[in-house]
Backbone bond lengths (Angstrom), bond angles and torsions (degrees), N, CA, C in turn:
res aa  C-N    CA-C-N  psi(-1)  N-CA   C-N-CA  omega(-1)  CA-C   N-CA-C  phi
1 X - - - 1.448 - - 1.523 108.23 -
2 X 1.522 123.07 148.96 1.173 105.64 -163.34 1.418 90.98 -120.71
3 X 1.374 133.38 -153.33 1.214 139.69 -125.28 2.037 95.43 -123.04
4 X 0.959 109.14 114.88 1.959 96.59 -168.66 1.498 97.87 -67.22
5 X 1.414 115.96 171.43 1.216 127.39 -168.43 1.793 102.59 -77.06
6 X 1.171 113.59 -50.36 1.136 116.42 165.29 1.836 131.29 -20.63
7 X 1.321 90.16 -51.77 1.647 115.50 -160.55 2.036 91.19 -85.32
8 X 1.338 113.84 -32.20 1.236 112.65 173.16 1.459 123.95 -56.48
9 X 1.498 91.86 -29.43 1.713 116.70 -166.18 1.436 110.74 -77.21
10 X 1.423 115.96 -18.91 1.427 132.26 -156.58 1.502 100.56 -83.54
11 X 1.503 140.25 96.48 1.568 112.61 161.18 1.220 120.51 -50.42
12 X 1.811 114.38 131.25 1.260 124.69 166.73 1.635 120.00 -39.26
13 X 1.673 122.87 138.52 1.221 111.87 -157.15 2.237 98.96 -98.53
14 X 1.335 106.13 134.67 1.479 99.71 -164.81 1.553 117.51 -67.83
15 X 0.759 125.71 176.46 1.248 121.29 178.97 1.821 90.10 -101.52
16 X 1.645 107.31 152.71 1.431 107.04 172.81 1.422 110.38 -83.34
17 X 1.627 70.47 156.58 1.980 88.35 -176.82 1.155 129.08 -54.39
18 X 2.044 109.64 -25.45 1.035 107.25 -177.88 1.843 111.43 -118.96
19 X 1.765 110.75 84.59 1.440 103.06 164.59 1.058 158.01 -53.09
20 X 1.136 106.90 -3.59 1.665 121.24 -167.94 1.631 102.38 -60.81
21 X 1.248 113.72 -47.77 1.745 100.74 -178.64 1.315 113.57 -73.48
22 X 1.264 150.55 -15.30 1.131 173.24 64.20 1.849 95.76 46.62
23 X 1.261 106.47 -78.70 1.635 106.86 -173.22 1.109 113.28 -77.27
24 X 1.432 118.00 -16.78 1.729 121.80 166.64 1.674 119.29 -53.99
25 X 1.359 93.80 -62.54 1.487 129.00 -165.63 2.169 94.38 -56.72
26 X 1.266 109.77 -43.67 1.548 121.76 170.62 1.359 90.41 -49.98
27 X 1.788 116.99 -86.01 1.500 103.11 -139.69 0.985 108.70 -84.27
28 X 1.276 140.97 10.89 1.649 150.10 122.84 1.880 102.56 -24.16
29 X 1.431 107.77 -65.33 1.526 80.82 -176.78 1.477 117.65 -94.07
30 X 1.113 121.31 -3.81 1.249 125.13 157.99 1.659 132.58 -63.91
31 X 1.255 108.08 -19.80 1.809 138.69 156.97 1.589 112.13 -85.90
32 X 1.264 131.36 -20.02 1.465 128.75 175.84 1.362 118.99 -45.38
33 X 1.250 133.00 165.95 0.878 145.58 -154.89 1.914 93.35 -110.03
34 X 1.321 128.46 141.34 1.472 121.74 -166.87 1.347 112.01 -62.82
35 X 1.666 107.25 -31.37 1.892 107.64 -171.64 1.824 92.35 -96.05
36 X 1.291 124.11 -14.13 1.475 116.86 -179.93 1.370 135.04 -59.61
37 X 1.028 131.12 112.17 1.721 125.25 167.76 1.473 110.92 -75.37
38 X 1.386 115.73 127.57 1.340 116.45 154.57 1.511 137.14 -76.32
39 X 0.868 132.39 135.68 1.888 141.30 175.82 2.058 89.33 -74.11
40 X 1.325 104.06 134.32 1.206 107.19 168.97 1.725 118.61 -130.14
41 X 0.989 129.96 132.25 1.658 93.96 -179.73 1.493 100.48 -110.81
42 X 1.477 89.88 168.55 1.818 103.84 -164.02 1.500 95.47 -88.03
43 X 1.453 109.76 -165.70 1.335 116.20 141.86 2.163 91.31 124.56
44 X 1.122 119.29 -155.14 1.474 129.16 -144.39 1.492 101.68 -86.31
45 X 1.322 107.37 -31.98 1.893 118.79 -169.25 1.767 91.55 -87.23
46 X 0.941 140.63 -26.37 1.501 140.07 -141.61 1.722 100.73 -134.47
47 X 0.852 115.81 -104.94 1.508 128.16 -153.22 1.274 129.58 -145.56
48 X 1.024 155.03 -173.68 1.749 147.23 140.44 1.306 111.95 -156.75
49 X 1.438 130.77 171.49 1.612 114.98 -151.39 1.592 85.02 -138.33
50 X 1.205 119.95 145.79 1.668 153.39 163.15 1.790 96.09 -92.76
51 X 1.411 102.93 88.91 1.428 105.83 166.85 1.947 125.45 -81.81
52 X 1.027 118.65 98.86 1.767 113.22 -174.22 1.703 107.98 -107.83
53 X 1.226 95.51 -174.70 1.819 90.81 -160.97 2.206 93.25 -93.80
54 X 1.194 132.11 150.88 1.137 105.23 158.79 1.194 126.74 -90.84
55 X 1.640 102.37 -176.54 1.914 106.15 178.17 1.658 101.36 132.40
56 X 0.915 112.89 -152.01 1.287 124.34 -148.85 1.607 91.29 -75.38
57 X 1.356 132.18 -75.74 1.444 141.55 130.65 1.899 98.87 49.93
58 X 1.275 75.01 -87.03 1.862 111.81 -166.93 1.176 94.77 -60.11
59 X 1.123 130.09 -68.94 1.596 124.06 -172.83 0.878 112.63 -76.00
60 X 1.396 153.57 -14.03 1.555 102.33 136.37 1.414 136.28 -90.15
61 X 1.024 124.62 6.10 1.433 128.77 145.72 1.285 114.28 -46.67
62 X 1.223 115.88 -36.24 1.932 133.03 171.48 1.282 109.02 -66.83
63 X 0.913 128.73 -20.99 1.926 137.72 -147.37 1.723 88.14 -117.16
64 X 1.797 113.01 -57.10 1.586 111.09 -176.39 1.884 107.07 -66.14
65 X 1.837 119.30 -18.98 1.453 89.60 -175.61 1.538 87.92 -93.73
66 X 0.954 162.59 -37.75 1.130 146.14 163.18 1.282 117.08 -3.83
67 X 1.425 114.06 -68.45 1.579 125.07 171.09 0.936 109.73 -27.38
68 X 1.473 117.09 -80.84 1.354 149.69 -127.03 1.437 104.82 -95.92
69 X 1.292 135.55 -34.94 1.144 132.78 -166.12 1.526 104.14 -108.88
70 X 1.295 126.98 138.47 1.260 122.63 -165.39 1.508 108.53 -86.02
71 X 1.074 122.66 145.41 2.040 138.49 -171.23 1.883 99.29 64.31
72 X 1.255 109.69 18.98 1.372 95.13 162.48 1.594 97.05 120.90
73 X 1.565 114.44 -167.95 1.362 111.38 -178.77 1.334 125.30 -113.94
74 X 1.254 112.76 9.68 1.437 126.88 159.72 1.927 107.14 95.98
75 X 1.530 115.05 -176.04 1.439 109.17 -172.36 1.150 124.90 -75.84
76 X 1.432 103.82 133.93 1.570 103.28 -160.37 1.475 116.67 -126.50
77 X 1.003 163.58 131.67 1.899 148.05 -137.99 1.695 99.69 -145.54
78 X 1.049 145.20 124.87 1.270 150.71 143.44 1.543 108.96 -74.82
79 X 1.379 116.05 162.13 1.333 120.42 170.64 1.541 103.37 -151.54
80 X 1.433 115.15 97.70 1.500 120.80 -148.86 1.745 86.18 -81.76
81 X 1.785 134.32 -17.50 1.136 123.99 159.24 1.730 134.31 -62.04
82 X 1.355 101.27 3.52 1.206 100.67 -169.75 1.986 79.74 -159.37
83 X 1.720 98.92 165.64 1.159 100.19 -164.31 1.786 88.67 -125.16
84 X 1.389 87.34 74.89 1.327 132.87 162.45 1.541 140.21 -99.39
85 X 1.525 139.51 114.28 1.104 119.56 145.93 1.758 112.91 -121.31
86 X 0.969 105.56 151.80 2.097 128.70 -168.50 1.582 98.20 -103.94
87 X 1.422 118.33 128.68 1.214 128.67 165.34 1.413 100.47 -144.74
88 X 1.516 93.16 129.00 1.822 133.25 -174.77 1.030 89.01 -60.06
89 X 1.553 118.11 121.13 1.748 108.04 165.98 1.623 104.40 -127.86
90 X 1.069 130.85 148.27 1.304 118.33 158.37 1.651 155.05 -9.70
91 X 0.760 135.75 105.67 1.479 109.71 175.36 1.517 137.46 -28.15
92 X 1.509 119.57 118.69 1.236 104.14 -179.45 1.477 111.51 109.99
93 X 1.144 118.39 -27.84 1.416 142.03 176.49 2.010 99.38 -28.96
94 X 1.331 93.54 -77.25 1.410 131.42 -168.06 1.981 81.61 -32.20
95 X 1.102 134.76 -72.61 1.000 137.50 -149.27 1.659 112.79 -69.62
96 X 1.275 129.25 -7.05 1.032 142.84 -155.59 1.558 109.32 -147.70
97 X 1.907 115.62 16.19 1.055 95.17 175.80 1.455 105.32 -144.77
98 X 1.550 99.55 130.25 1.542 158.85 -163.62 1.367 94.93 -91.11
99 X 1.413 123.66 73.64 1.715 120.82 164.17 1.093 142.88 167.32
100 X 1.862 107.59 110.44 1.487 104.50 -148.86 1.810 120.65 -82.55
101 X 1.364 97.27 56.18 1.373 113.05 176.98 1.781 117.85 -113.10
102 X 1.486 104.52 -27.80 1.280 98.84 160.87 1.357 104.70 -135.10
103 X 1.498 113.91 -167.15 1.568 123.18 141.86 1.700 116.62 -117.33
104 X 1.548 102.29 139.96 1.243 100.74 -176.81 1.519 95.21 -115.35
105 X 1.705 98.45 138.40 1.184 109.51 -179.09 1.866 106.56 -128.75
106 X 1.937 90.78 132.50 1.487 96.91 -165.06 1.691 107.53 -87.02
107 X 1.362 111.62 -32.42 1.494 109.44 -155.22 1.869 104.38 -112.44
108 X 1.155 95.32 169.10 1.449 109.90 178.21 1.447 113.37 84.75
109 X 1.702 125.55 -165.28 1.282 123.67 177.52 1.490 133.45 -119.46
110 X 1.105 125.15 172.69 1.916 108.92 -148.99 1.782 82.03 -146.03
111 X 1.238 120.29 154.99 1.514 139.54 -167.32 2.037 82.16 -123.39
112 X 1.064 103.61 112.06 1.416 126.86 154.69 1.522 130.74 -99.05
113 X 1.594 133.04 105.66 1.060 138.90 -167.33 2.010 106.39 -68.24
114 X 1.396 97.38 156.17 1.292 97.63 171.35 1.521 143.84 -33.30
115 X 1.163 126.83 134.32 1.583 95.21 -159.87 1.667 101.12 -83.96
116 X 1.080 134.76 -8.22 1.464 137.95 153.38 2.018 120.02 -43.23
117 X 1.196 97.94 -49.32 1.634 120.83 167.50 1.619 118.20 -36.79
118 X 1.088 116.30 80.04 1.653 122.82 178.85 1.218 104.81 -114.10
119 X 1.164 129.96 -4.95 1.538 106.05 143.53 1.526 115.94 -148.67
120 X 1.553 122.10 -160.90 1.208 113.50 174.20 1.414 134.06 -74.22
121 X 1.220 148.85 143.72 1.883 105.78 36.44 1.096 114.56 -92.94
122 X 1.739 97.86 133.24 1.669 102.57 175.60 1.267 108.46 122.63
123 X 1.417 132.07 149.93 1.136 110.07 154.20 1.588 132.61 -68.78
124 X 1.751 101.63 163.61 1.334 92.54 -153.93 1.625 104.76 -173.13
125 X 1.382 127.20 152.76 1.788 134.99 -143.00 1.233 87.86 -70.16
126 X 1.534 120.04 132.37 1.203 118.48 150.02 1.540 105.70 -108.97
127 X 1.311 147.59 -31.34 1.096 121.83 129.20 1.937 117.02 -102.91
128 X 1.596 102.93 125.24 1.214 117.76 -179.13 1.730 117.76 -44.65
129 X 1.689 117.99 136.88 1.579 114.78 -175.96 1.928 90.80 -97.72
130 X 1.333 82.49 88.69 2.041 96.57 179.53 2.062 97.00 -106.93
131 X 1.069 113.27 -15.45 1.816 100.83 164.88 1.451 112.80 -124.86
132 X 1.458 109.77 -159.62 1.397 93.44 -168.18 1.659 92.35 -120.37
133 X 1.187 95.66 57.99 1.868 97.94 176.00 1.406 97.40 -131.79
134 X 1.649 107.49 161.50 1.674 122.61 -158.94 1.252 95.88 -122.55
135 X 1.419 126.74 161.63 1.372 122.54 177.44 1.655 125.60 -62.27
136 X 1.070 165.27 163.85 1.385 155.66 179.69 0.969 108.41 -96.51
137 X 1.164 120.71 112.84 1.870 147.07 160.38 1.217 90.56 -17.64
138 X 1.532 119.25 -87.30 1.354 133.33 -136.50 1.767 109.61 -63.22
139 X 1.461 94.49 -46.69 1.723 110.59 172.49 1.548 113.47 -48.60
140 X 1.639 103.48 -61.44 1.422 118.72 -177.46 1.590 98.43 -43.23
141 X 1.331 122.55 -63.00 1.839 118.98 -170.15 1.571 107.72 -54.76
142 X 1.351 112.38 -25.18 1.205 93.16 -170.49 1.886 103.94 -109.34
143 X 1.452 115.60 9.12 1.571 108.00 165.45 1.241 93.59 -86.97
144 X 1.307 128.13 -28.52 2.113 119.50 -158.07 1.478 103.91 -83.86
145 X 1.899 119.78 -9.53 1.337 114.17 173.41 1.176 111.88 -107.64
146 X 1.212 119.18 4.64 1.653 121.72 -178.24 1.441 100.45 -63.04
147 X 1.062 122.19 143.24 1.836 139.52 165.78 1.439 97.27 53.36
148 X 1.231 112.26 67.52 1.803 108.13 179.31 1.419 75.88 -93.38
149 X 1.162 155.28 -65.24 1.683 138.13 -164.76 1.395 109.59 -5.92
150 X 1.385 104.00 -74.88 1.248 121.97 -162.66 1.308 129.70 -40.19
151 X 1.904 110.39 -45.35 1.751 109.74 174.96 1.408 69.18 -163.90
152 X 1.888 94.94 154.78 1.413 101.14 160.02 1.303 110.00 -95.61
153 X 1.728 108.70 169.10 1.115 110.78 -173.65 2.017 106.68 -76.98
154 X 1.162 122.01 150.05 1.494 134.92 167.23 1.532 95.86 -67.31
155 X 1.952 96.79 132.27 1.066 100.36 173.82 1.327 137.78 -68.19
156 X 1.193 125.75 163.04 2.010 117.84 176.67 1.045 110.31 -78.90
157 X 1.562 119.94 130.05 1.434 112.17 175.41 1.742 92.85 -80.80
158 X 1.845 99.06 -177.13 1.509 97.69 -173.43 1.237 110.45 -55.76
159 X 1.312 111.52 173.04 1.720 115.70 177.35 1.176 115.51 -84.09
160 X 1.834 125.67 -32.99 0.815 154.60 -146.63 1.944 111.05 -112.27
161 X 1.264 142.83 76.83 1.162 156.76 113.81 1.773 109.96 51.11
């Protein structure tokens, strides 16, 4: 499948100028302890997360960035306690995104499972953060609207407990 016209249209989103929290926040979980979760915080230096509901939905949105995004589709988190999945998005994301398929949330802090952790209990990588690239904004909006015909997506309950 190739790339929709749309998603062509999208400028690629940059990485910030300033990585260091970004490469911290990595070998933080790359130094974890195997049963340890890390605290990460979000926000402009680091990351921010595109929260969507899982299930059928999600995976293939999972299956189209695969395609679409080159070495795969970047870090991806399930939380089989909550009917949740987390995708690493860029900085900046949050401000520029137009789409009622997830919520992206820029600020505050996020509990990241081991990067060994591929499946449950717990949340845990469904695709592993093994480089130092984030999933693509632009791609992501346009795998989470692919085949909306078909079923809509189930709404998100709050994020928040």
């Amino acid at each position: 499948m190739s790339l929709p016209a749309e998603v062509l249209a999208v400028p690629p989103c940059a990485p910030a100028s300033d990585a260091a929290d970004l490469t911290a926040a990595v070998r933080r979980l790359l130094h974890q302890e195997a049963s340890g979760e890390v605290e990460l915080r979000l926000g402009a230096r680091t990351f921010e997360l595109v929260v969507t509901a899982r299930g059928r939905r999600s995976d293939h949105a999972l299956a189209l960035m695969d395609m679409w995004q080159p070495e795969g589709c970047g870090p991806v988190v399930d939380d089989p306690g909550r009917p949740f999945r987390y995708w690493l998005v860029p900085p900046g994301t949050a401000s520029r995104w137009e789409n009622g398929f997830g919520r992206c949330v820029a600020h505050g802090r996020v509990v990241m499972p081991p990067l060994d952790r591929d499946r449950p209990p717990g949340p845990f990588w469904v695709r592993p953060w093994d480089r130092h690239r984030l999933v693509g904004a632009g791609l992501l909006r346009s795998a989470l609207a692919a085949g909306t015909g078909r079923s809509a997506w189930p709404p998100l309950p709050p994020l928040h407990p």
